[in-house]
N, C-alpha and C positions, 0 to 999 in steps of 0.2 A: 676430334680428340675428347672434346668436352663429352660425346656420346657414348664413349667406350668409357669412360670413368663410370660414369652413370648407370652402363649396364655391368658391369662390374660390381658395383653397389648391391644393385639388386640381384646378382646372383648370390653374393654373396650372403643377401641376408634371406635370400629363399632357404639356402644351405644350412647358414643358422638357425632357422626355424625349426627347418626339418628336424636336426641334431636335437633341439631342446624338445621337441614332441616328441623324440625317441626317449630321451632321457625320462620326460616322465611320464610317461607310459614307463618306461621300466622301474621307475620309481615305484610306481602306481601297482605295479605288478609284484616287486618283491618287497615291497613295504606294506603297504596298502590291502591289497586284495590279498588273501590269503589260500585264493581257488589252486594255484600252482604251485604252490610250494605243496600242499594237500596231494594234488596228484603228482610230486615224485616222492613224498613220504610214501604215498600208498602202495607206489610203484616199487619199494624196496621196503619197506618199514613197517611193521605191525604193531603199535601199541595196544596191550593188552590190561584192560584193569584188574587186578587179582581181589576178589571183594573176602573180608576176612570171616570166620566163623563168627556167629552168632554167639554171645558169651551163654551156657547154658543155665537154665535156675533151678534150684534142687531145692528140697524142704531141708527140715532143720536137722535130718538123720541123714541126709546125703542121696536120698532118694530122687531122682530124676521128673523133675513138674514140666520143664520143657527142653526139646535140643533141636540138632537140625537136621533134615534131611535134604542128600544134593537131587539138586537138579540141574537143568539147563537152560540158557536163553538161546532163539536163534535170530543173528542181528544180520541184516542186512545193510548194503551202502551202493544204492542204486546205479551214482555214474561208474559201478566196478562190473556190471552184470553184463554178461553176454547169452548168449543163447543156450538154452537148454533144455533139456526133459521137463519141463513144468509139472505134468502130470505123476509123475514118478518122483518127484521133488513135495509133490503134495499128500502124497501115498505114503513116503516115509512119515513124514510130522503129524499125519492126522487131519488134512485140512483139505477142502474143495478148490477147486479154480476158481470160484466165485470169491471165498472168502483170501484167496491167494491174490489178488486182483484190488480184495479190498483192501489189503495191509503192507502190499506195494504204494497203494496211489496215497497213504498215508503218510508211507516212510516218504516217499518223495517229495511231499508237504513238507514235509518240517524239516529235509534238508539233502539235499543228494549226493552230497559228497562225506557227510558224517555217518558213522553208522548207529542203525536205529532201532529197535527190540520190534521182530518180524513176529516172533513168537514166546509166547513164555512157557517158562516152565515145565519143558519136557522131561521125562522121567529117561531115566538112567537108561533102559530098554529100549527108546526111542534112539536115543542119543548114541549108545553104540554101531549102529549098522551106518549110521549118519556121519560119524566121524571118520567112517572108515572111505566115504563117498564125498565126502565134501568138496575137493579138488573138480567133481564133475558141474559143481553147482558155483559157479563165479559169481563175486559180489554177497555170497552170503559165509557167515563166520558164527561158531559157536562162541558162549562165556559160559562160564561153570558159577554158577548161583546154592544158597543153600535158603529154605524158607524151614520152618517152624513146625515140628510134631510135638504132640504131646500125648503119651505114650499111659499115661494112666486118665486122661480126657477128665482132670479133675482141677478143681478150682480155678474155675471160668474166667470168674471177676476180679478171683487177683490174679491172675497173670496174664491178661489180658490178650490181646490178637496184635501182629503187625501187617501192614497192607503200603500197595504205592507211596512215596512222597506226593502231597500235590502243588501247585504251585508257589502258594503263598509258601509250606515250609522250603519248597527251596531258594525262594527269594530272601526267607532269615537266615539261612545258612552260610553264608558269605561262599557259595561255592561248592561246599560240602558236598550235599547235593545232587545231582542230575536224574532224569526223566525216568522212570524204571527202579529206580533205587526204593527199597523198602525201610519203613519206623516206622517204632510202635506208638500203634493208636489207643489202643488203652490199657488198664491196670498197669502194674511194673514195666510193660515192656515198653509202655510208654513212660512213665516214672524217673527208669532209668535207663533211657537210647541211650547215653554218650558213654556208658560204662561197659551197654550188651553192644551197640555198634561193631568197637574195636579199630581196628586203621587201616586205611586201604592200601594195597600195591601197586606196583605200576611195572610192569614188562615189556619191555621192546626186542620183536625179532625180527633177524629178515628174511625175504621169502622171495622167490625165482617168478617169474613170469607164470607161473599156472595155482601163486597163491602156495605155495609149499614153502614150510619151513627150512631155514638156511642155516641156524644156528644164533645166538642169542649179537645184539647190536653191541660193540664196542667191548665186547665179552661182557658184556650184563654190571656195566661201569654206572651207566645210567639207571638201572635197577631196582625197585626198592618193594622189600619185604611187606606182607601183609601180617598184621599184628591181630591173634583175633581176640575179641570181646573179650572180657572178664566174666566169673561165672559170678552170681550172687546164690548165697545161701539165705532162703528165706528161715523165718519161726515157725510154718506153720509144720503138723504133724502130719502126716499125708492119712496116716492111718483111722484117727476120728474127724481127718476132712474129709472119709470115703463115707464114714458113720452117716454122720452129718447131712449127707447127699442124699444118702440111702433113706433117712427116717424122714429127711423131708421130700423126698419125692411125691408130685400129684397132690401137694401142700404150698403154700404161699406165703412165705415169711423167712426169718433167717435165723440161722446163729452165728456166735461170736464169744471164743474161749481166751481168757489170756493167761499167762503165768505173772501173776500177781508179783513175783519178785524182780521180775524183769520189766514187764511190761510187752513182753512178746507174745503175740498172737498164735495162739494152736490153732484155732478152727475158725474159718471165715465162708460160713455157707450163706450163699443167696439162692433162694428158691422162687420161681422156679431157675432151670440152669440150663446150659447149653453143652455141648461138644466142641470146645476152642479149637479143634483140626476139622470146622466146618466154616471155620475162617480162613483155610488154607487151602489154594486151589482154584481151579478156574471157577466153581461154583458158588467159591463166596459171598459176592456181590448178591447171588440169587439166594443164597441161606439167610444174609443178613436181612434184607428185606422179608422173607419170610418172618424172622423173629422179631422185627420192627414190628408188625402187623398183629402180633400175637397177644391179645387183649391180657394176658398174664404179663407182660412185659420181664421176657427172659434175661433181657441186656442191662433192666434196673439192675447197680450194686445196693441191692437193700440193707448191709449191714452197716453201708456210709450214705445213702441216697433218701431213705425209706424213715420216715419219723412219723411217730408214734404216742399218744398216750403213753406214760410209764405206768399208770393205772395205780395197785395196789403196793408195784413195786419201791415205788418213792417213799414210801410211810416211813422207813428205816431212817429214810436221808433226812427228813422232817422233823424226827424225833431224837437225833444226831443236833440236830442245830438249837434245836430246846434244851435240851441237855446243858449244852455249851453256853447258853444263855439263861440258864437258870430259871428258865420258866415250868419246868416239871425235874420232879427227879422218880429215879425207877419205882418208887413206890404213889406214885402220884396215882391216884385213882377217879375216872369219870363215872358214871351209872348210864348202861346201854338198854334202854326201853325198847329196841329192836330199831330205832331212829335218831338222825339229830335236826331239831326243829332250828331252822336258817330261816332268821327274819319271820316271810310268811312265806317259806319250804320248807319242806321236809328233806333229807338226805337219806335215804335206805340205807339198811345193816341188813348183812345176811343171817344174821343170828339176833337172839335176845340174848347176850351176851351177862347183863347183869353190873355188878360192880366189876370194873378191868382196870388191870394196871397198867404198864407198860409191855411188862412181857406177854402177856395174854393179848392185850392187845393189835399184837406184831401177831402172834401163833394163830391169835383169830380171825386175822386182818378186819377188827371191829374198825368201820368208818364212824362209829359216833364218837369212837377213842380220838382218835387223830384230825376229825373236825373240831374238838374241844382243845387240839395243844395249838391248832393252826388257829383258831379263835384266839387264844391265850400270846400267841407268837404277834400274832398282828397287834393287838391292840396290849403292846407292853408298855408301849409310851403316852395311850390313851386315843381314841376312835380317831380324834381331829387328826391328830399324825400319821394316820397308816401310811400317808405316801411317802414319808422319807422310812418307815419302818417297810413297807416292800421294796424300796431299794436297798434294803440292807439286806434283806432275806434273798434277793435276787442276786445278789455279790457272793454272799454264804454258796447260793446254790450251783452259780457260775464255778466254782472253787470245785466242785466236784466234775466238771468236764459236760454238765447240764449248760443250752444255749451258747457255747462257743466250738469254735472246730478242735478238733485235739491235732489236726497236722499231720493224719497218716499217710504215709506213703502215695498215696492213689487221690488222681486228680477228681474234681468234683463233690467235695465233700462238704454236706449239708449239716449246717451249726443247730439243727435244733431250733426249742424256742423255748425263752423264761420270759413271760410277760412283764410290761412296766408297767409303772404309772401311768403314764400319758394314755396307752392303752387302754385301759379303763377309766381315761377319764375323756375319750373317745365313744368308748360305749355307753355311760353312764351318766355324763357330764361331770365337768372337774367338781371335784369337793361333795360330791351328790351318792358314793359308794363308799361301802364298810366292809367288812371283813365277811357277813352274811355273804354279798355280794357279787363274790369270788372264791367262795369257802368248796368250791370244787378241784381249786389245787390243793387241797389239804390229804385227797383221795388221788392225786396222780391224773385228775381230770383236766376238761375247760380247756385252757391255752397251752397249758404245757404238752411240750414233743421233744422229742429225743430221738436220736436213731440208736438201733440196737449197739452198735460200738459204742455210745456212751452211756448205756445201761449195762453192760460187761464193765464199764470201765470205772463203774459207782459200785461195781461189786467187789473190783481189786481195791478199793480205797480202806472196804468197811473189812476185808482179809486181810490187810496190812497195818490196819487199826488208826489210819490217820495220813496214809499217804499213797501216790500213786506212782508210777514212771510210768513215760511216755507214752503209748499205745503204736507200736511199730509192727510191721510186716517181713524184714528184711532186718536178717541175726547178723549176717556179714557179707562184707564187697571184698570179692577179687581174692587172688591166692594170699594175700597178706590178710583176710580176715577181720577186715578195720571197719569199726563199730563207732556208730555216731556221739560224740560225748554229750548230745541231750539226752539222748537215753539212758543215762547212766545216773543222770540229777534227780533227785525224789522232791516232789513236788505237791507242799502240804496243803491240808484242806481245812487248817485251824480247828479241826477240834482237834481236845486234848485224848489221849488213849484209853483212858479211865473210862467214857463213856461209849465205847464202841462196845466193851463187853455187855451189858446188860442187854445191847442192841441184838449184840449176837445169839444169849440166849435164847430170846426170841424166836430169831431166824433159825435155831435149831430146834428148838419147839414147832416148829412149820413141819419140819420133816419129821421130828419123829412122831407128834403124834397132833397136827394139825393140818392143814387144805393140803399141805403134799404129802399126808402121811405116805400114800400108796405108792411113793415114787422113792421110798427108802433105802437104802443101799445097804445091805448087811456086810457089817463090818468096818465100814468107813464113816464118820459124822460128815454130812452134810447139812450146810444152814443154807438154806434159801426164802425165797417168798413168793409166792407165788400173786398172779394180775390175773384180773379180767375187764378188760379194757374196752368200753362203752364204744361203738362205733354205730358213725349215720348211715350205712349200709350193709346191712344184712348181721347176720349171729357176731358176737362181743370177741374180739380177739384173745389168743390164750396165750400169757405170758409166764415163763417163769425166770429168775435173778438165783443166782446164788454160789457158795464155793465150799470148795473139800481140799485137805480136812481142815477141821475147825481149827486146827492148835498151828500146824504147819503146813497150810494153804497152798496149796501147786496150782490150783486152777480156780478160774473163776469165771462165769459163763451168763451167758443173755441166752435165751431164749422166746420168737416170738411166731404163731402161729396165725397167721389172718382168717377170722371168722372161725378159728376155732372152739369159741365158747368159753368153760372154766379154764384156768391156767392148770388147772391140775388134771386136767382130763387130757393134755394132749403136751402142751412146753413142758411139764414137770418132768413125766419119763421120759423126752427126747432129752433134758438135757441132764437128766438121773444115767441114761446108756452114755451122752458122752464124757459124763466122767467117770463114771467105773471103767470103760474103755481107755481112758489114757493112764490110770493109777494103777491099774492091775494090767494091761492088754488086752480082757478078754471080759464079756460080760455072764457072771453067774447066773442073772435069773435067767426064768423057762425061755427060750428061742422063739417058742407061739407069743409071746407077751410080746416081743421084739418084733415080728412079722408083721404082728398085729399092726401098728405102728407104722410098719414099714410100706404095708402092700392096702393102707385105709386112703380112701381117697375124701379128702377134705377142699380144692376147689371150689370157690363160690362160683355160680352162675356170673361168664361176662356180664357186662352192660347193656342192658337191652334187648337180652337174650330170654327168648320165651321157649317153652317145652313146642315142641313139634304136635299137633295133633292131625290124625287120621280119619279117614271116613269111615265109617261103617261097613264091616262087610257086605256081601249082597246079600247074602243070608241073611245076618241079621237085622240088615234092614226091611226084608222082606216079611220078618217077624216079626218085627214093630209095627206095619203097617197095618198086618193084619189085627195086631190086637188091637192099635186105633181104632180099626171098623165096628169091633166090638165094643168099641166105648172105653174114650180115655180113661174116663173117672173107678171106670171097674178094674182096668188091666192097669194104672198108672205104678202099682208095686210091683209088676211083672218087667215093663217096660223101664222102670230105674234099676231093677236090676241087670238085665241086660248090659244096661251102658256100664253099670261098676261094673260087669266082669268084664267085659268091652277095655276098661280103663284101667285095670288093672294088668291085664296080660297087653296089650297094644301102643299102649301111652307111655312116654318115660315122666319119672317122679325127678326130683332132686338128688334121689340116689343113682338114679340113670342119665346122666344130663349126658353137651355135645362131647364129643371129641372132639382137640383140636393139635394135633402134632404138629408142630411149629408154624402154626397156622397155616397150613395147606389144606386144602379143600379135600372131603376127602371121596373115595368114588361112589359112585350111586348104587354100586352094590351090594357097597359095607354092610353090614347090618351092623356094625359098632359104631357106625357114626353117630351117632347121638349119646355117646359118654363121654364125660369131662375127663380128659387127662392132660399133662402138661408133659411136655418134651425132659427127657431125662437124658443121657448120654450113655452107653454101653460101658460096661466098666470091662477090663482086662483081665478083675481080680475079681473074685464074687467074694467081697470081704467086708467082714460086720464093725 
């Protein structure tokens, strides 16, 4: 009796056992593991992500800088695949067995029941005969994608490229996110991804055992609409940002136009420059590296990245802050011996200028004028004190957008430099330097740097006669057109108004009949000033500052040219064409003057980069030889001659250097490969 209880016991709790291991296993199965419930959604269910347009960016007339064009992904979900034409599957997309093989064993990595980007980016023509076949290809399924053209291949660096998410951003995302998904990487598109993004969809359908649509899930209850991007209207003018491109092409440097009443940006050219729908594509990856490599460095934004001596052009701002401190008034006069004697230097003048005053001084850009008010500046409070009187002057100068970031739009943005104290008391030892010292900032020399955006943006200060707005990119967001309220705040530069005129004289004295006479505009005053900026590697960079018209200012412009030489030999008339280009539309002077300009190749030799030399024909070396036999000393002026004509028809000069098209090697047949050119982009529009 006792036995049968006992095996009773144990049948019983065999049975419970069992029961509770069913249970969780079932547990385990629909709570838990998420393998089976995956394969009967897929078995009826298709969720589809609907991804939304790309918000488009336009210039400030409405003209179209980037939009999108569709394309396709083809996704696969390996436990869905059965047997099929493989090779006919590879035919259509473009792709081998090998590389078909490779992008299976992939997707199958990273997850065999998700589906996973087999292929990108097929073009519409692909994609149609594909769609019409799919039902024969089990486990693989199209998405409709849109990636980025840019239809006038102009302004590179502000509107940057977008490419893959990669991990880390989708780890900040909370989600957002996923494998395949595109943001932008630089200028605006990166800027503003959460405005051009827009909101993604979500579609669920169902579909019959061969993958064929059944009609939308629960009538499309669950459903939700794709919202696309917002468009942004940028400042810039597309028309003097093709200018822009054009004068600086096979040139090294940048410009940068603002309207002075706004504080919005017409022109933001970096030279050299790229084709931004060379970031778009399967080739990308291989173009970007190409322009990584490219000793011009195409990917610098030089007009936020790129700093520079301000050179000659800083004297206005120097003499601006004198004024305001009552250390010279316009009639203040130095005597210019063609020199200013510093300690125990000297300073060059490019002229013997004579007795100069202020105006003259500006129209002459005499350096012994402006070493004598920066002498007079420094030592107002007496030698001992310079260092709290260059921290004043360094505040002054801060105040005009000199050594701090001004906050535009585009990431990476380089503050310049205004030197301290401590600096100089680093080079020199504390309390051991004077005004001598350092009297090369007095000329835009020495420590001071600036990028071209804040030498445009000292020139809307000295148009506005004492103030500046922000320096922005992007005129308005989204169909409601909403404009950020800092850009709208004027933001002063403590001098009073009274002393900006006489400055401006000056600055009009430049053009009309001083270093930029030649870059005159008939009919329009323009003041500017022209630089020539000292540099440790090869010919002095050529700047030139200035804005039109004098009275009621639209524009006001930086120009800088690396290793160009005078500022009036090459920045004056690039940025003389782009303002008579934006005030009239069209530029009056002769078209050969503008060519000129346009088709000069100014390129310094890369780094390291030596002329190529050749051998000697056979010929003529066979005629060398001979006249050796006859006696070096007799034949040595026959024999030099040779080699010049030798060097001259055979050898490249300076004016013949390498070619380098986006730094690609180029072939051994060329015979141009040994010219310097730098990569430009094809334009749409052959327009000036």
């Amino acid at each position: 009796m006792n036995s049968y209880f006992e095996r009773r016991y144990v049948v019983t709790g065999i049975f419970v056992t069992i029961a509770l291991i069913l249970l969780g296993r079932l547990f385990y199965i629909q709570i838990i593991d998420d393998r089976y419930a995956l394969f009967a959604d897929n078995n009826v269910l298709r969720k589809t992500i609907i991804f939304p347009a790309r918000g488009p960016i336009l210039d400030r007339n409405g003209k179209i800088l980037a939009q999108n064009l569709p394309v396709y992904n083809v996704l696969v979900t390996p436990k869905r695949m059965k047997p099929f034409d493989t090779l006919e599957f590879c035919k259509m997309i473009g792709i081998d067995k090998a590389g078909f093989d490779k992008r299976l064993s992939k997707a199958k990595k990273y997850s065999p029941y998700k589906p996973t980007i087999f292929e990108k980016q097929i073009s519409v023509e692909k994609y149609a005969p594909l769609q019409e076949r799919l039902s024969e290809f089990p486990g693989f399924d199209v998405e409709a994608r849109t990636v980025r053209t840019y239809p006038d291949s102009v302004a590179a660096h502000f509107v940057g490229f977008t490419g893959e998410v990669n991990d880390k951003k989708i780890a900040e995302s909370a989600g957002y996110y996923r494998q395949g998904d595109y943001i932008g990487i630089s200028g605006v598109e990166r800027s503003f991804e959460n405005v051009l993004r827009g909101q993604r969809g979500v579609r669920y359908r169902m579909v019959d055992s061969r993958n064929v649509e059944k009609g939308a899930f629960a009538n499309g209850a669950f459903d939700t609409v794709a919202i696309a991007g917002e468009p942004l209207m940028s400042s810039l003018d597309i028309r003097i940002q093709k200018l822009g491109e054009k004068l600086m092409q096979n040139k090294v440097g940048s410009i940068v136009a603002i309207e002075p009443s706004t504080g919005e940006i017409l022109a933001f050219v970096s030279s050299p420059t790229y084709d931004p729908n060379l970031m778009v594509g399967r080739e990308r990856g291989n173009n970007m590296m190409k322009m990584y490599k490219d000793p011009y460095k195409p990917m610098l934004v030089r007009p936020i990245q790129a700093t520079y001596a301000p050179g000659s052009s800083f004297k206005p701002l120097d003499a601006l802050i004198a004024l305001q401190e009552g250390i010279i008034t316009p009639q203040t006069t130095f005597f210019c011996p063609h020199y200013y004697q510093a300690g125990n230097h000297r300073v060059g003048c490019e002229h013997f200028d004579g007795v100069t005053d202020l105006r003259k001084g500006i129209a002459q850009s005499c350096n012994t004028y402006f070493c004598n008010v920066f002498d007079r500046l420094m030592n107002a409070n007496g030698a001992k004190n310079i260092r709290p009187t260059l921290t004043k002057w360094k505040g002054q100068v801060n105040k005009f957008g000199f050594g701090v970031k001004l906050d535009v739009e585009l990431p990476f943005e380089y503050r310049g430099n205004v030197p301290t104290p401590l600096h100089f008391d680093n080079v020199f030892g504390k309390n051991r330097w004077r005004s001598s010292s350092i009297i090369s900032l007095a000329i835009g020399q020495g420590e001071l740097l600036a990028t071209p955006l804040q030498l445009a943006n000292v020139e809307a200060v000295i148009a506005n006669r004492g103030y500046f707005y922000k320096p922005h990119l992007i005129k308005a967001i989204g169909d409601k057109k909403i404009t950020k309220a800092e850009y709208t705040q004027r933001n002063d530069v403590g001098i009073d108004a009274q002393y900006f005129e006489p400055v401006i004289d000056g600055m009009q004295d430049v053009v009309d009949h001083g270093t930029a006479e030649a870059s005159r505009i008939p009919g329009i005053v323009m003041c500017g000033k022209t630089g020539t900026v000292q540099n440790s590697r090869g010919k002095n960079h050529s700047v030139f500052v200035g804005f039109a018209p004098r009275d009621t200012p639209r524009i006001a412009i930086a120009v800088i040219v690396e290793n160009g030489g005078y500022g009036a030999s090459w920045a004056a008339p690039i940025g003389s064409y782009m303002i008579e280009k934006y005030l009239r539309n069209a530029i009056t002077r002769p078209k050969a003057e503008v060519n000129y300009i346009i088709n000069h190749n100014l390129l310094p030799p890369p780094p390291g980069w030596k002329p190529p030399v050749k051998k000697l024909s056979k010929k003529d070396s066979l005629m060398v030889d001979s006249l050796r036999k006859d006696g070096f000393k007799k034949n040595w002026k026959k024999i030099d001659s040779i080699k010049r004509h030798f060097k001259k028809h055979h050898t490249d000069t300076a004016k013949h250097a390498i070619e380098l098209k986006s730094a690609s090697r180029p072939a051994k047949h060329d015979s141009s490969r040994y010219k310097l050119v730098a990569y430009q982009p094809k334009r749409k529009e052959d327009e000036q």
